[in-house]
C-alpha positions as a Markdown table, in Angstrom:
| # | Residue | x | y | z |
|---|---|---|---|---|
| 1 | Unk | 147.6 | -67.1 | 189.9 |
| 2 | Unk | 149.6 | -68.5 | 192.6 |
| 3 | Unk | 152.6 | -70.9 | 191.7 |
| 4 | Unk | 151.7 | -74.1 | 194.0 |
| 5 | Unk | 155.1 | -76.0 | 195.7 |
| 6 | Unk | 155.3 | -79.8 | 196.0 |
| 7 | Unk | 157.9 | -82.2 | 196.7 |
| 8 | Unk | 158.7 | -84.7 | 194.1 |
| 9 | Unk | 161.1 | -87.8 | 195.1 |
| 10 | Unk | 163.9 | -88.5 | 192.4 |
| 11 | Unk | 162.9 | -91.6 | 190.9 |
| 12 | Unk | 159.8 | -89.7 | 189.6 |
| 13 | Unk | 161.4 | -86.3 | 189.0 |
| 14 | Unk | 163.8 | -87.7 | 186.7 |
| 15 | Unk | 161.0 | -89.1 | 184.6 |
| 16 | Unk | 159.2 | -86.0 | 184.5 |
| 17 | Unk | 161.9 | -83.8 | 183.4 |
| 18 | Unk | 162.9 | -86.6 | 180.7 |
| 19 | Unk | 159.2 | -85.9 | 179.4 |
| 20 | Unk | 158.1 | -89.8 | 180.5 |
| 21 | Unk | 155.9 | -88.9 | 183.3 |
| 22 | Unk | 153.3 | -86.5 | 182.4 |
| 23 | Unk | 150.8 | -86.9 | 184.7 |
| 24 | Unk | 150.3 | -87.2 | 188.9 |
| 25 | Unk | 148.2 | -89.1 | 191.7 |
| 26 | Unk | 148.0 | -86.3 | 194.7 |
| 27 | Unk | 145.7 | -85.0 | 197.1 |
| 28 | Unk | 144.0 | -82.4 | 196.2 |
| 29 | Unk | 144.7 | -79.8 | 199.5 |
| 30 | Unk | 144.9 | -76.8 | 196.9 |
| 31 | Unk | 141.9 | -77.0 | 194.4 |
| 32 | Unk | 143.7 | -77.8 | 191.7 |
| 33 | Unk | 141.8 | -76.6 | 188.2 |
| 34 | Unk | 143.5 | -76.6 | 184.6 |
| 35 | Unk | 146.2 | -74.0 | 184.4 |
| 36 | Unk | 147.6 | -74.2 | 187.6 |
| 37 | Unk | 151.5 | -74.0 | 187.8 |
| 38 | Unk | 153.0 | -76.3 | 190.2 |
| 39 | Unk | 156.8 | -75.8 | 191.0 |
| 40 | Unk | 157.4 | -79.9 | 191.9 |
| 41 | Unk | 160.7 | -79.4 | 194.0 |
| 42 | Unk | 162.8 | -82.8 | 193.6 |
| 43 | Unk | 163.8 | -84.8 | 197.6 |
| 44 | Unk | 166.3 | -87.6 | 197.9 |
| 45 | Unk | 164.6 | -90.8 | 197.7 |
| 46 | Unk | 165.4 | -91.8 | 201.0 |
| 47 | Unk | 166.3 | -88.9 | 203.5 |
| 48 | Unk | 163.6 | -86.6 | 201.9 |
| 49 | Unk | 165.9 | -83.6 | 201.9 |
| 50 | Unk | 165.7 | -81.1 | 199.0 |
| 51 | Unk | 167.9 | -81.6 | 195.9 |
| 52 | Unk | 167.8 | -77.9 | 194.7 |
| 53 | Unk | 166.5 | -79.4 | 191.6 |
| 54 | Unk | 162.8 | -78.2 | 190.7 |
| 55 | Unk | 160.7 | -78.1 | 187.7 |
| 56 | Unk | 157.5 | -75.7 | 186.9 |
| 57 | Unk | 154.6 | -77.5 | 185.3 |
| 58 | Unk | 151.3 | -76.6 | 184.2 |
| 59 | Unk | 148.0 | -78.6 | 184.9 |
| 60 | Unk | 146.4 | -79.5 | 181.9 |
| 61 | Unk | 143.7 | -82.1 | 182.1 |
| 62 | Unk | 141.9 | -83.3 | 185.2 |
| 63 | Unk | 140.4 | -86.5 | 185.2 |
| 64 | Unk | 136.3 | -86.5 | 186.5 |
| 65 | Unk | 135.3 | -88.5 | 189.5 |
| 66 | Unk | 133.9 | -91.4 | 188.0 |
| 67 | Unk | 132.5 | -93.7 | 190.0 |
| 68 | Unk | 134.1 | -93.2 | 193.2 |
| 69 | Unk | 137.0 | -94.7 | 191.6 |
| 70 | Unk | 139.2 | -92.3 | 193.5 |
| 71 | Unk | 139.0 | -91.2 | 197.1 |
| 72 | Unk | 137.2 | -87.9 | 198.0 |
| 73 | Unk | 139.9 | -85.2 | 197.7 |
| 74 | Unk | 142.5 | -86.8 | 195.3 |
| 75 | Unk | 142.7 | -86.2 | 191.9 |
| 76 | Unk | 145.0 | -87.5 | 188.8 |
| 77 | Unk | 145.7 | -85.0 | 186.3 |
| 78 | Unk | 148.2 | -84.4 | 183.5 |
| 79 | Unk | 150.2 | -81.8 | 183.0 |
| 80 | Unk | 153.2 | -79.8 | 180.3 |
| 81 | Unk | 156.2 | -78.6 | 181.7 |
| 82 | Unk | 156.9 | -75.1 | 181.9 |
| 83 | Unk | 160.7 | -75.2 | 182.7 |
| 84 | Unk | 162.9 | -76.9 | 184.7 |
| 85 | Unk | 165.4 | -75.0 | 187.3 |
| 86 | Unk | 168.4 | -77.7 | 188.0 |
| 87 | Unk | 171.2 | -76.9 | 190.3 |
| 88 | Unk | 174.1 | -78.4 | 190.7 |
């Protein structure tokens, strides 16, 4: 299975690495399913240029399209971290 790469801002990857956000809003341009491994590559806050910090997580729960509650093609889901590669 291929390891899918996004960019992650660092007011949100610091939560994630810290284990307080385990779960994301994104569109869904990749098919996302339970046990996909996304490599969430941290970008300053501001200037959107990579850290070198990045973090591998695995999807674990995707939540159903109830309702229409979400628009076509985004998704929440949860996920477990994996491992987390941070460079100085």
């Amino acid at each position: 299975m291929n390891i899918i790469r996004k960019k992650i801002t660092s007011m949100y990857y610091s939560d994630v690495v810290d284990g307080t956000k385990t779960f994301e809003l994104r569109y869904n341009d990749w098919d996302c399913v339970v046990g996909h491994k996304i490599l969430l590559q941290e970008v300053d806050d501001i200037t959107y240029e990579y850290t070198g910090k990045m973090c591998l997580v695995e999807v674990t729960y995707i939540l159903p399209q109830y309702m229409d509650i979400l628009r076509k093609d985004w998704i929440i889901f949860s996920f477990k971290m994996v491992c987390v590669f941070d460079q100085p």
